[in-house]
Structures are given as C-alpha cells and as structure tokens.
N, C-alpha and C positions, 0 to 999 in steps of 0.2 A: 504494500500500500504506500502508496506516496503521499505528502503533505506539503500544501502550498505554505511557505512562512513569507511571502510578499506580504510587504504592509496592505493596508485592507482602504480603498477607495485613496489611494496615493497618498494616507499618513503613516507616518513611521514608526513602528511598534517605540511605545516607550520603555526603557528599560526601566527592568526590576530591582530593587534597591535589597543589597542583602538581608537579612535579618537581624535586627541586633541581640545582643547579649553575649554574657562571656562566651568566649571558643572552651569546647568540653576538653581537658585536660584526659591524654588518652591512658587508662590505669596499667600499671606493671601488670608483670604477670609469673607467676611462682610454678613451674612446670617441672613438678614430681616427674620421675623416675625409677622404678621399684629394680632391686638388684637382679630379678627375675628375668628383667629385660633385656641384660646388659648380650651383647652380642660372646659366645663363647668359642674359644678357639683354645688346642693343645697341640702346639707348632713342634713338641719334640718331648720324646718320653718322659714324666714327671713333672713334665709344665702344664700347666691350667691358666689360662689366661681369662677376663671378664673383661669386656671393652665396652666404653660408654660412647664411642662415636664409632665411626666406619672406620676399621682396620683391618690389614693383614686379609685375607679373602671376604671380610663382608664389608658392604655397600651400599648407600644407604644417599640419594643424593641431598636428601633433607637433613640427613643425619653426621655431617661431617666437622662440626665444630660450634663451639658457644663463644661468644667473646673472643678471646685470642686463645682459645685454649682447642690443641688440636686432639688430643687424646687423653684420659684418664681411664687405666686399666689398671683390675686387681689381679698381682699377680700370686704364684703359688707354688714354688719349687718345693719338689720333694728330696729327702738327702741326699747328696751326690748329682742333681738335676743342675742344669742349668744350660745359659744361654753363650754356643761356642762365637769366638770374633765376628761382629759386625759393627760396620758404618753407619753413621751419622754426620748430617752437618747442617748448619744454620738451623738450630733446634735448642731450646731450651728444655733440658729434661731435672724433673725434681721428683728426687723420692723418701718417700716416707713409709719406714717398716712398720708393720703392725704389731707382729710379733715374730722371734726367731732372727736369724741375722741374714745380709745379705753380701756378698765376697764382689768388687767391683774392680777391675785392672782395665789401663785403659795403654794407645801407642803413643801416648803423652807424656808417660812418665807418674801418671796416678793411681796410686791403691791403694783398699779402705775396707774395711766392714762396716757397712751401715746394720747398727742396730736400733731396734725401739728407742726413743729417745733423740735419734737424728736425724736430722735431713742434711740430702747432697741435693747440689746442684751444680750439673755439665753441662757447659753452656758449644757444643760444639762445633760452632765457627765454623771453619775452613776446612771440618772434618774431622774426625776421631774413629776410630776402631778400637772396642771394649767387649770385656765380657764380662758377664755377671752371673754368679752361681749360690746357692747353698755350699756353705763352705766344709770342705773334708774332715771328715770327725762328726761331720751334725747327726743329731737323732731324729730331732723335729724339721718338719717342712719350715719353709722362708715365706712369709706373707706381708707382701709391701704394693703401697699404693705407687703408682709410677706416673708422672701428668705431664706430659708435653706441649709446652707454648712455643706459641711463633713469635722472634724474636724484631725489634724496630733495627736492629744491625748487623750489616751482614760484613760477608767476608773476614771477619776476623780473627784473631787466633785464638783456638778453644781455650775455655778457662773450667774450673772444677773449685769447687767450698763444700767445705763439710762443717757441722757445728751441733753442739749436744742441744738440746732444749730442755729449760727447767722445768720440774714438774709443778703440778698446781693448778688451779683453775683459772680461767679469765683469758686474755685475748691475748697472743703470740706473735710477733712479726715473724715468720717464718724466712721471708725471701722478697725483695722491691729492686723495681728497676727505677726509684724516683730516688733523685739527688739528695733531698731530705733524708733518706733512712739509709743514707752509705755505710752509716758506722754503727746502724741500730742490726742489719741482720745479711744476711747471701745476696748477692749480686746477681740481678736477671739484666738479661740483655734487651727488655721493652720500658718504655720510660713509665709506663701509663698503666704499669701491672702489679697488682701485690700480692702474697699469701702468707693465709693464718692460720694460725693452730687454736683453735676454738673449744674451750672444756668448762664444762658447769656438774655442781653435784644435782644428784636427785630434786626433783619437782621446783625448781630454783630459776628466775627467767637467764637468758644468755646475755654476756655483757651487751652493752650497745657494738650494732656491729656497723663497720664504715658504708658508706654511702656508695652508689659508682651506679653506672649506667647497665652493667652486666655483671651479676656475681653469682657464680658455683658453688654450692654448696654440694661434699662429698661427706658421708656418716660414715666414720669410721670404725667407732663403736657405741654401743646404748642407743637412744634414740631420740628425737627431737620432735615438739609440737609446736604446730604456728597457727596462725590465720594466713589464707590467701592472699588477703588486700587489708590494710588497716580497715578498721571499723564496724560497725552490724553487718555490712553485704560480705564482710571474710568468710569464709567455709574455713574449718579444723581439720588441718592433716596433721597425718603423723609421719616419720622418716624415719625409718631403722637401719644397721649394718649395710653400706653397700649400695642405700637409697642413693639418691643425688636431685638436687633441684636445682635447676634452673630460672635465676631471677634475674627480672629486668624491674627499673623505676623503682616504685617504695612496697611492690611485694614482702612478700615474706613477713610477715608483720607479730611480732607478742611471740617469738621465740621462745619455749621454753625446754628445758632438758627433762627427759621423762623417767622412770621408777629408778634407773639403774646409772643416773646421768649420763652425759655424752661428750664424745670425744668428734670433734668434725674438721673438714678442711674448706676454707674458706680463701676462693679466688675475689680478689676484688680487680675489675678491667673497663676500662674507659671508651676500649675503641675495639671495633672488630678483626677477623685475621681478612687482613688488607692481599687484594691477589694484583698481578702485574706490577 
C-alpha cells in the first residue's frame, strides 16, 4: 500500500513539536549466570575446564566477552595434570586459586606457585610460552579461577606480579591498570580496568562496591543476595559457587552475603574490548 504525505490542498504539513519531559534514564541491568551454564571443555587428561565466554571449541557469537574481559574459566587439575608449553600474547591473564596450589614457568624467566591467598598476573606482550601444572608430590586436585583481559597496550615486553593477599573481610584491590593505585596492588596493562577480592561474613551486606559502566561479578565461594535494580521494581537473586553476573549502570543493588558468607571477584571496566 502506498501513502500520499504531499501537503494537503498546497499547505505544508506543520511539524510536530516533540514531547516534553524528562528523557527516561535507561536502567542497568544485572544478568545472572548459573555455573550450570558455563560452556565445559577437558583439553587433556585431568583437566576440566568451565568457561564463561566462547572458548577453545565453543562459540557463541553473542557470547564472546563482557566489558574488556575476554575469558573467565574455572579451572581443575588433577595430581600430576597439567597444561604442556603454550603461547600467548597481548593478553592480560590473572589468576586466583581457590584451593590447592598451582606450579606456573614461563620462557621469560618466571616461576611460582600460586596458592590460595595469591594472585598472579602475566601481562604477555610481545608473547610468552608457559606452562602450568599441579605440582609433583600433590594429592589434591588445583582449582583456580583464570580471567583474561584485553589489554589498552600493545607490543610490549611481557611482565609477571605475584603478591599474597590478606585475609579478612571487606574490599581488596587485587590488580588496576589506573595510575592512582600503582603502589596500592599488580599492574594491568588497560588504564580503565580494576579487580577485587570481595569477602563478607554471614547474612552481613557487602562493602560498598565501586561504580563503572561494566562490572563482573564471579562467586567464588558461599553465596550472595541482591536486588536486580535499586528499589520496589528489584527482583531477589541469589549467586552461588561458580554463578557470575553480569552488570551494567547501578544494577546489582542491597548486596548481601548469604548463611555461609562469601568470597567473590569483582571486575570493575569503563570501556568495552575495542576491535580494529
């Protein structure tokens, strides 16, 4: 069907004057993910992998990345298991054990056990070749969360930080690529990206947590209650082991740690992973 819009007897349609009132401010949004979901892959005997984006054979084109954060996988070595030499480069990789230790050598010249209590972080530049294992002697399996961001600089020569973390409850700088917290915690290679180590006891709300346009939350252990959006329209989730949410704007709202308190990781990011 066709529709004449010539003005009507040669006068000229008058324009419409928009409407006024304020412009609707459009609401975050808090997008659970149950550990259920996580894509699973075991790339080589005794590894068990959980991946929260598109990795390694799965694909997902909706499903490739949050914020600047390009992977977060729970990993899971069994004694004697582990992952033989490979490459990386212009990759920010951080890892945090959950429980058990983790053996890391890299062609840099760096080697480490990450245990409970630590985080590393390989900033891999211009490329690195490493390998990571449960280390010789162990009884129990390695269980560390692994999270790779994409980095604001490139070509440069890899760098590596290790550092213990105190125990306690309340809010952690784990890792910032902002000039402000050069001498507070690890060095990332994006200006606009931070992470936290997040702990509250039983039924207790979670410190206040920082602001940003895109923030990760990963439950590491125990579990955590929120509201969806501040206010009466929030719905009550909950997030256990392994959950993760994804928030944009002032989601995530009235935090709290639930019967057995909680342990989480908390990406804070400004800007998305930037392609070309």
């Amino acid at each position: 069907m066709s529709v004449d819009s010539s003005p009507q007897g040669g006068q000229a349609f008058e324009p419409l004057e928009p409407a006024s009132g304020p412009v609707r401010k459009e609401r975050g949004r808090a997008d659970l993910r149950r550990a259920a979901e996580r894509y699973l892959s075991e790339p080589a005997e005794g590894i068990t992998t959980r991946h929260a984006f598109s990795f390694a054979g799965h694909y997902d084109p909706k499903n490739t990345s949050f914020g600047a954060l390009l992977a977060c996988n729970e990993e899971t070595l069994a004694p004697g298991a582990g992952y033989e030499a490979h490459r990386h480069s212009d990759t920010e990789i951080v890892t945090w054990v959950v429980s058990g230790a983790l053996a890391h050598r890299d062609d840099a010249g760096h080697a480490s056990v990450v245990r409970r209590g630590t985080v590393q972080v390989q900033s891999t530049g211009t490329g690195i070749s490493h390998t990571e294992r449960n280390p010789g002697g162990a009884t129990e399996p390695v269980t560390f969360v692994q999270m790779w961001l994409q980095p604001d600089q490139y070509g440069a020569a890899p760098g590596f930080g290790l550092a213990p973390v105190p125990d306690g409850d309340g809010l952690t700088l784990l890792a910032s690529g902002r000039d402000a917290d050069a001498d507070r915690a690890l060095r990332l290679r994006r200006g606009d990206a931070a992470l936290w180590l997040v702990r509250a006891p039983a039924w207790m709300p979670l410190p206040e947590l920082p602001a940003a346009p895109y923030r990760y939350v990963h439950v590491v252990a125990g579990s955590v209650g929120y509201r969806t959006v501040p206010g009466p329209q929030g719905g009550g989730r909950s997030a256990g082991p392994g959950d993760s949410v994804r928030i944009t704007g002032d989601a995530f709202a009235d935090p709290t740690a639930g019967e057995d308190g909680v342990e989480l990781l908390l990406w804070e990011m400004r800007t998305p992973v930037q392609f070309g």
